[in-house]
Residue frames as a rotation matrix with the C-alpha (Angstrom) as fourth column:
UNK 1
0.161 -0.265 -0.951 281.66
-0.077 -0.964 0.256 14.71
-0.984 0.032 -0.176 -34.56
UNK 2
0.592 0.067 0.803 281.95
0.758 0.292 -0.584 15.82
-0.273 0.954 0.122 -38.10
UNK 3
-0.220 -0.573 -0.790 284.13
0.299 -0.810 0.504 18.02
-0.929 -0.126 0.349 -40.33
UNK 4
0.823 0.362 0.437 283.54
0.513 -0.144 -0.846 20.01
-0.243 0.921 -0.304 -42.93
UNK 5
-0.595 -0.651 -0.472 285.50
0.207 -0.691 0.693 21.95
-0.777 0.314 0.546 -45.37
UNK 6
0.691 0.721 -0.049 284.30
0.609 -0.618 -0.496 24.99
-0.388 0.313 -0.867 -47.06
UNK 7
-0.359 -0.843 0.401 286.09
0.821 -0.081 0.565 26.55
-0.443 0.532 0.721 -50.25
UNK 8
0.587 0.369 0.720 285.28
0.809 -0.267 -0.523 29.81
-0.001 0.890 -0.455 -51.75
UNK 9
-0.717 -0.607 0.344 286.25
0.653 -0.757 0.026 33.01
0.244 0.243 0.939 -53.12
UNK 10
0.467 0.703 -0.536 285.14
0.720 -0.654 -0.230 36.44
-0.512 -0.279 -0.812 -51.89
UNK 11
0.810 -0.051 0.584 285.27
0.296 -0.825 -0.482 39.95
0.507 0.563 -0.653 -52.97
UNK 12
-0.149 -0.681 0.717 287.56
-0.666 -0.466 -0.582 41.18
0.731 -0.564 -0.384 -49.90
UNK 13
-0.758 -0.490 -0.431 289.18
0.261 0.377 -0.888 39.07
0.598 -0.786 -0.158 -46.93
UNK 14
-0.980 -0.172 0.102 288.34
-0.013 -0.453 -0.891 41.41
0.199 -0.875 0.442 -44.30
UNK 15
-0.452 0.878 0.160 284.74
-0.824 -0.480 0.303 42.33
0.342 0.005 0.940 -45.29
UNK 16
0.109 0.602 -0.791 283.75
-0.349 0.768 0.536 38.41
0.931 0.217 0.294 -45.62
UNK 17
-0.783 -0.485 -0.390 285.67
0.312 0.235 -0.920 38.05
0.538 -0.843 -0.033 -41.91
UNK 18
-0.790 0.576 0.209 283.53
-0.584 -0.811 0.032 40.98
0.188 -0.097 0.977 -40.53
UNK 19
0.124 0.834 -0.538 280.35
-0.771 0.422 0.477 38.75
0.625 0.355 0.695 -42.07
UNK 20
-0.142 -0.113 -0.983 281.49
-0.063 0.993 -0.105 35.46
0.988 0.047 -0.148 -40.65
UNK 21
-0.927 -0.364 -0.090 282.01
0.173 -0.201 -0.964 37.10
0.333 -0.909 0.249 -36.99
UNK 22
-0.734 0.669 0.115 278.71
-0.668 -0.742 0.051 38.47
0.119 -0.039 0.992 -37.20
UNK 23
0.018 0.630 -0.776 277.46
-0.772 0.502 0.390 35.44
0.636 0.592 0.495 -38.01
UNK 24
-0.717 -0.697 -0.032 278.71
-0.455 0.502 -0.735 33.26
0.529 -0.512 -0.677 -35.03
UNK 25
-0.354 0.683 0.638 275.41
-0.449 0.474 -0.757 32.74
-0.820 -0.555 0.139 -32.58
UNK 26
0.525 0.732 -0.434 273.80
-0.832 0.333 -0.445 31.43
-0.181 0.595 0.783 -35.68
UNK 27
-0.078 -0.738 -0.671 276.91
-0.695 0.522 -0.494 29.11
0.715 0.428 -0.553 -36.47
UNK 28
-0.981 -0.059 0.183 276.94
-0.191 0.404 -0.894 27.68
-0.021 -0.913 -0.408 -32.43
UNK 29
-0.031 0.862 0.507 272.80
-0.527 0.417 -0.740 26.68
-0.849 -0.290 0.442 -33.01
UNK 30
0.580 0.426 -0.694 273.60
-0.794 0.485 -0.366 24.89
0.181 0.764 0.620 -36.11
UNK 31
0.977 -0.205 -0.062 275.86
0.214 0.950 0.226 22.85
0.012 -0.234 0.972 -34.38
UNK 32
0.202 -0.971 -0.126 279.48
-0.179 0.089 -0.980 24.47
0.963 0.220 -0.156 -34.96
UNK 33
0.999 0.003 -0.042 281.91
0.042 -0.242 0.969 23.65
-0.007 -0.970 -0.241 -32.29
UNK 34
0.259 -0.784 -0.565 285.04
0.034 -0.577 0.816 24.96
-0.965 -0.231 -0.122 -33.57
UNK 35
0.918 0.224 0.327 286.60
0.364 -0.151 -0.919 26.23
-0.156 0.963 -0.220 -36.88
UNK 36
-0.027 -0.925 -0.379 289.99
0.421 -0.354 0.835 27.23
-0.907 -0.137 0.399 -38.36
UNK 37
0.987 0.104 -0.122 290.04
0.005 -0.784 -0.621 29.78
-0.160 0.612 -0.774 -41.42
UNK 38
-0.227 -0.967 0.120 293.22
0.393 0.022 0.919 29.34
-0.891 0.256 0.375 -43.96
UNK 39
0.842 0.309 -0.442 293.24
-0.284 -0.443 -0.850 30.88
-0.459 0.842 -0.285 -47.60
UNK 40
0.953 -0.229 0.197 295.70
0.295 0.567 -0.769 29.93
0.064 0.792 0.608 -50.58
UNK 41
-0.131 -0.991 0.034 299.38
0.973 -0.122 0.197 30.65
-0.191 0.059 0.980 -50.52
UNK 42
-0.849 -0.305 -0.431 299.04
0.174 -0.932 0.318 33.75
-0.499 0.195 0.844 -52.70
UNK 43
-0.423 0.875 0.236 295.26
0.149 -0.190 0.970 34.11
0.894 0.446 -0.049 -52.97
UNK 44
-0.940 -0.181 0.288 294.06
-0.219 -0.327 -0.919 35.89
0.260 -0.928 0.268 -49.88
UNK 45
-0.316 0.933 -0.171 290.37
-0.893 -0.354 -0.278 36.03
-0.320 0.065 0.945 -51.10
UNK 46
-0.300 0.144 -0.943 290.62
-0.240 0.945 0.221 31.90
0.923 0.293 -0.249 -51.77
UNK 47
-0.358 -0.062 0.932 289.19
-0.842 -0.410 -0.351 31.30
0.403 -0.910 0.095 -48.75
UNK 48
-0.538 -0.110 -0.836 289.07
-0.160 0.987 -0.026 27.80
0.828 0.120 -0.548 -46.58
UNK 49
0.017 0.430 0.902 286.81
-0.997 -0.055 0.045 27.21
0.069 -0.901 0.428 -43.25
UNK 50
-0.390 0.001 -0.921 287.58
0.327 0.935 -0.137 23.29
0.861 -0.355 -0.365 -41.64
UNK 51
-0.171 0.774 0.610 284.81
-0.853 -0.426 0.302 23.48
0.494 -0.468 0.733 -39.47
UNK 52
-0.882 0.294 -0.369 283.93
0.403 0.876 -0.266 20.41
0.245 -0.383 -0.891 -36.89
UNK 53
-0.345 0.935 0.079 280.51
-0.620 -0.290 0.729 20.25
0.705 0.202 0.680 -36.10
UNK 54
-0.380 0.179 0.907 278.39
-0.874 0.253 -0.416 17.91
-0.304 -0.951 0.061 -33.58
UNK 55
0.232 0.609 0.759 276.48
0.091 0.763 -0.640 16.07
-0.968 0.218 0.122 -35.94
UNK 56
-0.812 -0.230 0.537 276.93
0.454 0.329 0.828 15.22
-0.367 0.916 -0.163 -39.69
UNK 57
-0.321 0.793 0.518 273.20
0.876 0.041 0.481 16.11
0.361 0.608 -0.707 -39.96
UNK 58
0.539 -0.061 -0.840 273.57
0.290 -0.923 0.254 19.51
-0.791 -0.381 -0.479 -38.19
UNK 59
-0.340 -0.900 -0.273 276.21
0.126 -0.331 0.935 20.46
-0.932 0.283 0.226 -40.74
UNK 60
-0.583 0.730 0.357 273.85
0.808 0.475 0.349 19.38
0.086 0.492 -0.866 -43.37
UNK 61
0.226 0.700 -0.678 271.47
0.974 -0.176 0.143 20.89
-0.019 -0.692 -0.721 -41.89
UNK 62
-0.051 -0.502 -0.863 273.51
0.376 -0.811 0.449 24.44
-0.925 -0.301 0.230 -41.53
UNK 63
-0.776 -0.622 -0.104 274.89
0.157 -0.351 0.923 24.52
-0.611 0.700 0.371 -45.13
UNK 64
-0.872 0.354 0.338 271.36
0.486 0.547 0.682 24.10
0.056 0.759 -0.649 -46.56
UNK 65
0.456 0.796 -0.399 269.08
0.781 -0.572 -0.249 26.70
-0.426 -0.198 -0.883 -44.90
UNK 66
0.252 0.088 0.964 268.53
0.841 -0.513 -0.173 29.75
0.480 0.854 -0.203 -47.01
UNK 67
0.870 -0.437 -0.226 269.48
-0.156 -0.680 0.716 32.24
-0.467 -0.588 -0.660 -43.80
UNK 68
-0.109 -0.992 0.067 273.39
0.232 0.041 0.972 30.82
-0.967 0.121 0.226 -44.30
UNK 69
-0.104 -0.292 0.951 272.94
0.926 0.320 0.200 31.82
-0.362 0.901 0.237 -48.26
UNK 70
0.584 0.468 0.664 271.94
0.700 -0.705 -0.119 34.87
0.412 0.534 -0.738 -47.94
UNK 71
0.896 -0.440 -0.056 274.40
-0.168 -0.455 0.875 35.78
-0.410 -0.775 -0.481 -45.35
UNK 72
-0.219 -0.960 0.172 277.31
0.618 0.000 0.786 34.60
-0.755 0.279 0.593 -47.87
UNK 73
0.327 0.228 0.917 275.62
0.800 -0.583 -0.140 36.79
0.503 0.779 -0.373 -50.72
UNK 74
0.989 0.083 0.122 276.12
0.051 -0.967 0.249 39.82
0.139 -0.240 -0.961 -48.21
UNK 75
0.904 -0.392 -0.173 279.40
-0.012 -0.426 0.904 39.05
-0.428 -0.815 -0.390 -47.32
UNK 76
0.468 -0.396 -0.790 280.75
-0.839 -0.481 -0.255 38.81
-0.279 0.782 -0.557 -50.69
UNK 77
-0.315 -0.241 0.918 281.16
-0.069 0.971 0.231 35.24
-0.947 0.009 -0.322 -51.50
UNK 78
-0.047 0.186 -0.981 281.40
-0.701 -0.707 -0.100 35.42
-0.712 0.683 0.164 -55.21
UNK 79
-0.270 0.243 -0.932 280.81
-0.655 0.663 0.363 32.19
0.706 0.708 -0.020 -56.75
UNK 80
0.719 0.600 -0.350 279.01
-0.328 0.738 0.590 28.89
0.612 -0.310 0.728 -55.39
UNK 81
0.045 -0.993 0.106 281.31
-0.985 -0.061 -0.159 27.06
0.164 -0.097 -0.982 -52.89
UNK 82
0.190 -0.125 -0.974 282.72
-0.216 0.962 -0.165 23.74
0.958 0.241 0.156 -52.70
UNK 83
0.000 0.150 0.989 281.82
-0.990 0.139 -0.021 22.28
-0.141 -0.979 0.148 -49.28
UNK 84
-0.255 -0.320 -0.912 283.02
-0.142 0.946 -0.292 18.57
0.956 0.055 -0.287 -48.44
UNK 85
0.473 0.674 0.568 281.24
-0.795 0.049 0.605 16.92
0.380 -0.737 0.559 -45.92
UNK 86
-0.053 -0.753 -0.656 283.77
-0.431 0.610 -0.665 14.54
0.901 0.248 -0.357 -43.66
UNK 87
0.989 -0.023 0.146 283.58
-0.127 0.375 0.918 11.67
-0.076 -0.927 0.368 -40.81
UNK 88
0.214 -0.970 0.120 286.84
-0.968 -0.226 -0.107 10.94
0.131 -0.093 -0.987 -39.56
UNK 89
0.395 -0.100 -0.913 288.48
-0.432 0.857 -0.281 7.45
0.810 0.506 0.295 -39.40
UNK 90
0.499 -0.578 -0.646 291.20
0.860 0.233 0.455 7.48
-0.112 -0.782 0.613 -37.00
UNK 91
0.967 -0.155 0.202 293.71
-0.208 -0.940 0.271 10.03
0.148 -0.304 -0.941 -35.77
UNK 92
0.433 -0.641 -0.634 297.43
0.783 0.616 -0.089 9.60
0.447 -0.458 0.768 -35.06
């Protein structure tokens, strides 16, 4: 299993929510298999996604096809985001 984390700003919360929901069967064939959605103290529209995934190279694989870029352009993702690609070590 892998995690990612996925930083950006949008235009509006709600709209980019809206977008992401929509976006779900496509999310579950690139490999997602669960996600949690957090945003900045006092920046609603900073928006975080820790995403686990099945495979490192599914995730990969997701963030890099030109469908998922055009689907943050519609949903108002307003600048490039900062995606970290993570294996995990251990747990306590």
């Amino acid at each position: 299993m892998a995690t990612v984390i996925i930083r950006h700003k949008v235009k509006d919360y709600e709209s980019w929510k809206s977008a992401f929901e929509g976006f779900r069967d496509q999310r579950k064939a690139g490999g997602e298999m669960s996600f949690r959605i957090l945003h900045l103290d006092d920046e609603p529209n900073n928006v975080f996604a820790i995403v686990e995934y099945d495979s490192l190279d599914n995730a990969r694989n997701f963030f890099g096809g030109s469908e998922l870029k055009e689907a943050m352009g519609n949903a108002g993702v307003m600048e490039q985001p900062d995606i970290y690609y993570l294996e995990e070590y251990f747990t306590g």
